[in-house]
C-alpha positions in Angstrom: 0.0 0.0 0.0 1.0 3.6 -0.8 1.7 6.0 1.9 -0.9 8.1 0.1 -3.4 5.5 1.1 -2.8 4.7 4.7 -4.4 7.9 6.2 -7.5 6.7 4.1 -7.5 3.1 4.8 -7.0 4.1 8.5 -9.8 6.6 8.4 -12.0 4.0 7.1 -11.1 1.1 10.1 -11.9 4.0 12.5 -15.1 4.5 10.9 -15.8 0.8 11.0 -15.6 0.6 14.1 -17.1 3.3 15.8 -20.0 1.7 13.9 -20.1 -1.6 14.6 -19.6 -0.3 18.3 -22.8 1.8 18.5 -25.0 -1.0 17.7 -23.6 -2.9 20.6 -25.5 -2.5 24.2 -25.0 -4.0 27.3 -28.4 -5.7 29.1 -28.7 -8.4 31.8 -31.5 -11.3 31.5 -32.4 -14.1 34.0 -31.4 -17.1 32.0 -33.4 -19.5 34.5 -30.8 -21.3 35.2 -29.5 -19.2 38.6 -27.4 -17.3 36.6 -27.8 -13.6 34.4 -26.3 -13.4 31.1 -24.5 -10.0 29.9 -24.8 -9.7 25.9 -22.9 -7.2 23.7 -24.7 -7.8 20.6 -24.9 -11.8 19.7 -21.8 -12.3 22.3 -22.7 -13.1 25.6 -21.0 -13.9 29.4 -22.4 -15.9 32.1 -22.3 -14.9 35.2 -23.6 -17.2 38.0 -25.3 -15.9 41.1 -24.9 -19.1 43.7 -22.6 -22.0 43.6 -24.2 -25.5 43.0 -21.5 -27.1 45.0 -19.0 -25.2 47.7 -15.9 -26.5 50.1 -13.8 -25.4 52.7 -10.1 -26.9 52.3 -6.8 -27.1 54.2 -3.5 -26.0 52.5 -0.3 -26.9 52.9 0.7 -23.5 51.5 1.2 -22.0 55.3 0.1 -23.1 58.8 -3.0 -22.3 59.5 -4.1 -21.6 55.6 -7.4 -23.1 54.0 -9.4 -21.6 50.3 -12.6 -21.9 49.8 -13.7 -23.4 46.3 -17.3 -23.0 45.3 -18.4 -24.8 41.8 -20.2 -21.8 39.8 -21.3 -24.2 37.2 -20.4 -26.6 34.5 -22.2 -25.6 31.5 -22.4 -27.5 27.7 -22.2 -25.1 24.7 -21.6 -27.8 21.8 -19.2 -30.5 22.1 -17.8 -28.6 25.0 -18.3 -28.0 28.8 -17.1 -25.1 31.0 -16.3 -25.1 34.7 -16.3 -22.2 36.7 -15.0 -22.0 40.1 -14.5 -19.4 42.4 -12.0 -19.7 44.9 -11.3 -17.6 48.0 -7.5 -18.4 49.7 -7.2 -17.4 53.9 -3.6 -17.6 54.5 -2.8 -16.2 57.4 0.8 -14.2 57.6 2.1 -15.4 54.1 3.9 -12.6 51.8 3.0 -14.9 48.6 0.2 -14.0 46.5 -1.6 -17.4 47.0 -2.6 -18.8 43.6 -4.2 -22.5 42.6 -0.5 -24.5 42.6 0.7 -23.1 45.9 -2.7 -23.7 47.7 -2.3 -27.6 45.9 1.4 -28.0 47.9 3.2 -26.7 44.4 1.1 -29.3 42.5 -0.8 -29.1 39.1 -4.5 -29.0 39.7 -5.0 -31.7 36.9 -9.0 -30.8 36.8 -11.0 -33.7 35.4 -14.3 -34.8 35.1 -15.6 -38.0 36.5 -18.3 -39.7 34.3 -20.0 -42.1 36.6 -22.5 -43.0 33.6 -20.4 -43.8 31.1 -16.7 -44.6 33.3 -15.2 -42.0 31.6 -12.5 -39.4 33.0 -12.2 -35.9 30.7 -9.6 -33.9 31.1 -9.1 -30.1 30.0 -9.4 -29.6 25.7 -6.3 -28.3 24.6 -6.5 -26.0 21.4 -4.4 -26.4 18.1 -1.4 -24.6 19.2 -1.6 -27.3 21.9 -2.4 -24.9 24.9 -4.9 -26.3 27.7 -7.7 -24.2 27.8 -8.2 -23.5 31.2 -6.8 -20.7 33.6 -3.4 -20.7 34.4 -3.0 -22.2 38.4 0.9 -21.3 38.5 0.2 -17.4 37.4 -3.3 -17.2 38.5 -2.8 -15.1 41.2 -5.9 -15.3 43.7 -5.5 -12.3 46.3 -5.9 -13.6 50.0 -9.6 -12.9 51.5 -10.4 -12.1 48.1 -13.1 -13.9 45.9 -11.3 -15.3 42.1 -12.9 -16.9 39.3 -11.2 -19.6 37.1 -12.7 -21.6 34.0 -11.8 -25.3 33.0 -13.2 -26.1 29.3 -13.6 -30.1 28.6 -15.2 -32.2 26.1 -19.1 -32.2 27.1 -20.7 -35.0 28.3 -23.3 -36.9 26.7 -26.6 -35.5 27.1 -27.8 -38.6 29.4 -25.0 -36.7 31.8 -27.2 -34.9 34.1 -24.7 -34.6 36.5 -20.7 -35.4 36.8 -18.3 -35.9 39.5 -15.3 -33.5 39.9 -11.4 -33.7 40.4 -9.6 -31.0 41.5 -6.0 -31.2 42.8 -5.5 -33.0 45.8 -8.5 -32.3 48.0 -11.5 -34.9 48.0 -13.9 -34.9 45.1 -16.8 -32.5 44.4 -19.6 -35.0 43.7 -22.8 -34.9 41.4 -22.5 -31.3 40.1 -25.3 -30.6 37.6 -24.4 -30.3 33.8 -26.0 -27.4 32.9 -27.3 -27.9 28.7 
């Protein structure tokens, strides 16, 4: 391209999208399912109001220490399934900002699903440039006393899943947590 052209051509992109953002708004719904949904145009985001499934664990990340993980929901959108956790660290005196590894003693979380229909395990999708598609638990950082949110995607579940077992580092299983469709 031309010098001549790029003022033009970047004139143009500007004008594109100032237009394309003015037809966008913002409005929340009850989706009926305890959760709202914020949509931008077509796009949307769930947000979950109440945990289906919540725990109180210990961590060996200080003396004293324990997080509280809550299960937001696992929802299907196609062939795959998002988990949502929240997770709130108390770790008393600690200088380190706590995040998933440290509160699982420096340990991968390794989040899977436990099909008890079907005896099948899934583990976290990866994409094609072979990243897992999940939040990071070594950089995650999760502020102490503070509420976090993390997502997990997998391969969904058949649809005569109505509910699923999870696996989450090394504290005892979250069991029977709905599969939202």
């Amino acid at each position: 391209m031309r010098l001549s052209h790029r003022p033009a051509a970047t004139a143009a992109a500007a004008l594109l999208l100032a237009g394309g953002l003015a037809g966008c708004s913002l409005s929340d719904g009850d989706s009926g399912h305890g959760a709202t949904q914020g949509s931008v145009g077509k796009a949307s985001v769930d947000r979950f109001d109440k945990p289906v499934a919540k725990a109180t664990f210990t961590t060996p990340m200080a003396p004293g220490a324990k997080v509280d993980i809550a299960v937001m929901g696992l929802r299907v959108k196609g062939k795959l399934a998002t988990l949502s956790l929240q997770w709130t660290p108390h770790v008393p005196g600690n200088t380190n900002t706590p995040t998933p590894y440290r509160l699982n003693g420096e340990r991968g979380l390794d989040a899977s699903l436990i099909d008890p229909v079907n005896l099948k395990r899934y583990v976290v999708v990866t994409d094609s440039g072979s990243r897992r598609l999940e939040s990071d638990d070594v950089l995650t950082n999760l502020p102490n006393e503070q509420t976090t949110l993390t997502s997990h995607t997998f391969a969904a579940p058949p649809a005569n899943v109505k509910s699923i077992d999870l696996q989450l580092g090394s504290w005892p299983t979250f069991r029977d947590v709905p599969v939202e469709r």
